[in-house]
Every structure is written in structure tokens, then in C-alpha cells.
C-alpha positions in Angstrom: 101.9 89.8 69.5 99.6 89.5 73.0 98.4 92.5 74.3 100.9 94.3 76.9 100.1 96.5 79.8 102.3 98.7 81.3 100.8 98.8 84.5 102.2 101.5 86.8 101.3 102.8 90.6 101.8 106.5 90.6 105.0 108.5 91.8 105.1 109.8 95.7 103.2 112.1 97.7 103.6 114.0 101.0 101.6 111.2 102.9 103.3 108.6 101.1 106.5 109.9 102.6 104.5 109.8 106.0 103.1 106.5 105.4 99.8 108.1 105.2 96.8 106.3 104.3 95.2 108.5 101.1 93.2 106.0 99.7 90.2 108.5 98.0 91.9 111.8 99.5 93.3 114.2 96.2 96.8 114.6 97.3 99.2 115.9 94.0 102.8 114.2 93.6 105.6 115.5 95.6 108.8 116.9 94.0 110.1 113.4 94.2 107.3 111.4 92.6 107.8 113.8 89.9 111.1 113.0 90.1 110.4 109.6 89.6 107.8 109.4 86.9 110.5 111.3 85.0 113.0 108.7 85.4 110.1 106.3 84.0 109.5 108.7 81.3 112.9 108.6 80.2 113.2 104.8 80.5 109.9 104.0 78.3 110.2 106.9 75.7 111.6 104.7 73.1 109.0 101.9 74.0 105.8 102.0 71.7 102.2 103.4 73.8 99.2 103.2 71.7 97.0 104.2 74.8 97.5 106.2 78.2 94.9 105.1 81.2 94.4 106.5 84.7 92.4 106.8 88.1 90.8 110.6 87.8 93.2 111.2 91.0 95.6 114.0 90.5 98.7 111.9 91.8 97.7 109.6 88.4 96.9 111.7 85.9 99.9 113.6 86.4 102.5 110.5 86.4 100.8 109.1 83.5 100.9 113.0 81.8 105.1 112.5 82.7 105.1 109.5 81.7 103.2 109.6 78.4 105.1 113.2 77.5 107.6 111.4 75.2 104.4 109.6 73.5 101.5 110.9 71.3 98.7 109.7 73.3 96.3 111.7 75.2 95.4 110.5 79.0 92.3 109.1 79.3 90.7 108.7 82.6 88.8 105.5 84.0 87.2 106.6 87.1 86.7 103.0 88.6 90.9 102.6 88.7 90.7 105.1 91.4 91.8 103.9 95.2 90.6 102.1 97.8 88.7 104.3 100.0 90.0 104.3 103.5 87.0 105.7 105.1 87.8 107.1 108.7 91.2 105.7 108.1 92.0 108.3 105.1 95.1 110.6 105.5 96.1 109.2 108.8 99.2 107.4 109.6 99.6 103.5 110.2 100.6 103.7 113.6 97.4 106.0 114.1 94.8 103.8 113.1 96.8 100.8 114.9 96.5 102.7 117.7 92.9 104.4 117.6 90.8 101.7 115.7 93.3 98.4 117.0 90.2 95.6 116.4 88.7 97.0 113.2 92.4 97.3 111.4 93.3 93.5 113.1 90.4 92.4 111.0 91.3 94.3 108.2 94.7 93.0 108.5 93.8 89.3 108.6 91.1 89.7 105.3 91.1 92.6 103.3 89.3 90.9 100.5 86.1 91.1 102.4 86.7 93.6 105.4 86.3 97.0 105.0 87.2 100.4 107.0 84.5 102.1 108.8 83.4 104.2 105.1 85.4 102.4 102.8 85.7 99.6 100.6 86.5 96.2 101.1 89.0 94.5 98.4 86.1 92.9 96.4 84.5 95.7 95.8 87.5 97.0 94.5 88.1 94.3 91.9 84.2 94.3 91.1 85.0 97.7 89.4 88.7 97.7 88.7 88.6 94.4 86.8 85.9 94.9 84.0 88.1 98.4 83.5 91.4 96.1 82.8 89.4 93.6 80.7 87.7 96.6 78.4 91.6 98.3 78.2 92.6 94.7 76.8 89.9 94.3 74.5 90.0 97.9 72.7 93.9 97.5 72.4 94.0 93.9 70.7 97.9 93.7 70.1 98.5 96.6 71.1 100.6 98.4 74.2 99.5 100.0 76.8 99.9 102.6 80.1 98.1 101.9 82.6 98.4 104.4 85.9 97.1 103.5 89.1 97.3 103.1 92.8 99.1 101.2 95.1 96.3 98.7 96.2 94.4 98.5 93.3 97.1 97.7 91.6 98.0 94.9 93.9 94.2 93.5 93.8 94.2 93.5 89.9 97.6 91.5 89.7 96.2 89.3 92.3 92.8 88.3 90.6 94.4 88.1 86.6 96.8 85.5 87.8 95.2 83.4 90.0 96.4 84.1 93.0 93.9 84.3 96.3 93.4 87.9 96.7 93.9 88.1 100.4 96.9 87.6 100.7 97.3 90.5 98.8 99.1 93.1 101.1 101.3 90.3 102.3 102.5 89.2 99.1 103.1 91.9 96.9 104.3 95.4 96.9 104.1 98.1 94.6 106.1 101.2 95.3 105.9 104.5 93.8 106.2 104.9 90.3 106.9 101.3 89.9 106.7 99.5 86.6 104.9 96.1 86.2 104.5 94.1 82.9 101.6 92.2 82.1 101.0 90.2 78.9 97.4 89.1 77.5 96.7 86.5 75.1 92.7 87.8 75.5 91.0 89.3 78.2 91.4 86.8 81.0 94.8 84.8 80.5 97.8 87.3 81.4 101.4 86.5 82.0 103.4 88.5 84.6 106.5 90.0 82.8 108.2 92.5 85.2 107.2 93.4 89.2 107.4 96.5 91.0 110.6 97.1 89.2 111.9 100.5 90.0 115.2 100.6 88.3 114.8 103.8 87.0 115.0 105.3 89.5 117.5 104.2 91.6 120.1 106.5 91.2 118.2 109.5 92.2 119.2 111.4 95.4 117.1 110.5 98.9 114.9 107.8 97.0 112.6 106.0 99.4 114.0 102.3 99.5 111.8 100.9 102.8 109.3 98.2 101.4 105.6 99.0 103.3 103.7 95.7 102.9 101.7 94.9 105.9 102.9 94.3 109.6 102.7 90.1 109.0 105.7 90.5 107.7 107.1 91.9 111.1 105.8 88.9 113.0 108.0 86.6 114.1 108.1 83.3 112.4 107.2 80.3 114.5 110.0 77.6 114.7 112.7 79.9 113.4 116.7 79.6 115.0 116.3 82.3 118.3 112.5 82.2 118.6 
């Protein structure tokens, strides 16, 4: 049996309903993130956890506290799954920092791997702390499954690295929305599987769920060569 991760990004906030950058910022869950780590609660309760894992931000610990409820496993907390920080860009909207800080976030845009916010962190030093934290969870839970609880970009640069994919594309390419479930397999520390993306079926019946997909304005762009262009 390989080792599987149940690799989660936490359930909504008041700035993710905004579009808010929160990166390093404490912000709790919202009634509906709540909402939605319940659904996921519901869903997994019959599944087997032999471990619980999150980022020491509130938002985490408490979706992987709902989540875990049906399980016997206490939360333990990794400090180095926490967010990107965002710097100057923290708790301000998109269209803000488009607006106020245009060059820096065209940079930013175009290589988040190595580019960082004004205070913050670029991608790679994301992954230099994030990574050895997945590989460690792996190791100690041989065979074994696992929650993991975690943000919205870090999650995105983990996926990114453990299967092989280059890492700056990684706003363009995937998406993780809240409370979303992703499945990742491990026959050892460094060859993983992908199982199940971003899936939030759990949640789909519940009243005024948020349904827009927030990956990076690229996808906006209009493609070159394309009928009415």
C-alpha cells in the first residue's frame, strides 16, 4: 500500500470572498469555509487518517480540526506549511496591487518562482521549506494515510515540484479552491502519483458556494491566432 496524502487547502475567509491577498495575515474561516470543511468532514469520516498536519494559521488548524473531528488524531502543526508571505501586498485586493505596485506584480506575474513581493517570499523559498515538511510527513507515515491542511499557494508549489512539473507556471496551471481535496500517492519520499485535483464535490450542493476559478490574469489574455482576434 503507498503512502497517501490527503492534501487539502483550507475552507474560506472574509478576504478570500474579497479576493484578498492574506498570505502571512491570521484571518479565521468564514461561516462558509466552515461550512465547507464540514461537507469534507462528512465525506472523509469513513476514510482511514492515521495523522492530521497543518500550517500554525488559524484558517488551517481549524479546517483540519473539522475535518479530523470524525477521526482519532490530534492536529499537529508544521510551521513551515504556512503561506506565502505577501509582504506589502498582504490583505489587499488584486485589483489594488495591479493598480498601486503595476511593474513589481508584472514581474511577479511572469515568475513567481524566483520573484518576490516587496517583504515576501519568492516561490523557491517556499518549496525550500515546504518540501522537506512533505517528505518528513511521508517518511514517518510509511503506508500509512494522511491529512495534510494547507494554503492555497503552497499547496500549488508542492504539487508542482513532487511531479515534475516546472514550478512557474504554477499560478497558471493549477488551482486549488477552498477546502479542496487533492490525492497524492507515494511509493517513497520523492516519487508521488497525482490521484484526485482540487476536487470540491463535497460541497457543491451548499447554498451561495463560490464557483469563480481565481488563477492568475494569463488566463484572461487573449490567445494569439484565435477565430475573432
Amino acid at each position: 500500500m503507498p503512502t497517501r496524502i490527503y492534501l487539502v487547502r483550507h475552507g474560506a475567509t472574509e478576504l478570500t470572498a474579497e479576493d484578498r491577498f492574506a498570505g502571512s495575515t491570521d484571518v479565521p474561516l468564514s461561516d462558509e469555509g466552515r461550512r465547507q470543511a464540514a461537507a469534507l468532514a462528512e465525506r472523509l469520516k469513513c476514510d482511514r487518517l492515521d495523522g492530521i498536519y497543518a500550517s500554525p494559521m488559524g484558517r488551517t488548524i481549524e479546517t483540519a480540526r473539522i475535518v479530523g473531528a470524525p477521526h482519532d488524531c490530534q492536529v499537529r502543526v508544521e510551521p513551515d506549511l504556512r503561506e506565502i508571505a505577501y509582504g506589502h501586498w498582504e490583505e489587499r485586493t488584486r485589483e489594488e496591487i495591479e493598480r498601486d505596485f503595476r511593474e513589481e506584480y508584472d514581474a511577479w506575474e511572469e515568475d513567481p518562482l524566483t520573484i518576490a513581493p516587496a517583504g515576501g517570499e519568492s516561490g523557491i523559498q517556499v518549496l525550500a521549506r515546504a518540501l522537506p515538511v512533505m517528505r518528513r510527513i511521508v517518511q514517518n507515515h510509511r503506508h500509512q494515510s494522511v491529512l495534510v491542511v494547507s494554503h492555497k499557494g503552497t499547496n500549488r508549489l508542492l504539487i508542482s515540484s513532487l511531479l515534475g512539473f516546472d514550478a512557474r507556471g504554477y499560478r497558471d496551471r493549477l488551482d486549488q479552491s477552498p477546502a479542496a481535496l487533492t490525492i497524492l500517492e507515494f511509493a517513497n519520499e520523492v516519487r508521488a502519483r497525482l490521484r484526485l485535483f482540487n476536487d470540491i464535490s463535497h460541497y457543491e450542493a451548499l447554498p451561495g458556494r463560490c464557483t469563480e476559478q481565481r488563477l492568475s490574469r494569463w488566463w484572461s489574455l487573449p490567445i494569439q491566432g484565435s477565430d475573432g482576434s
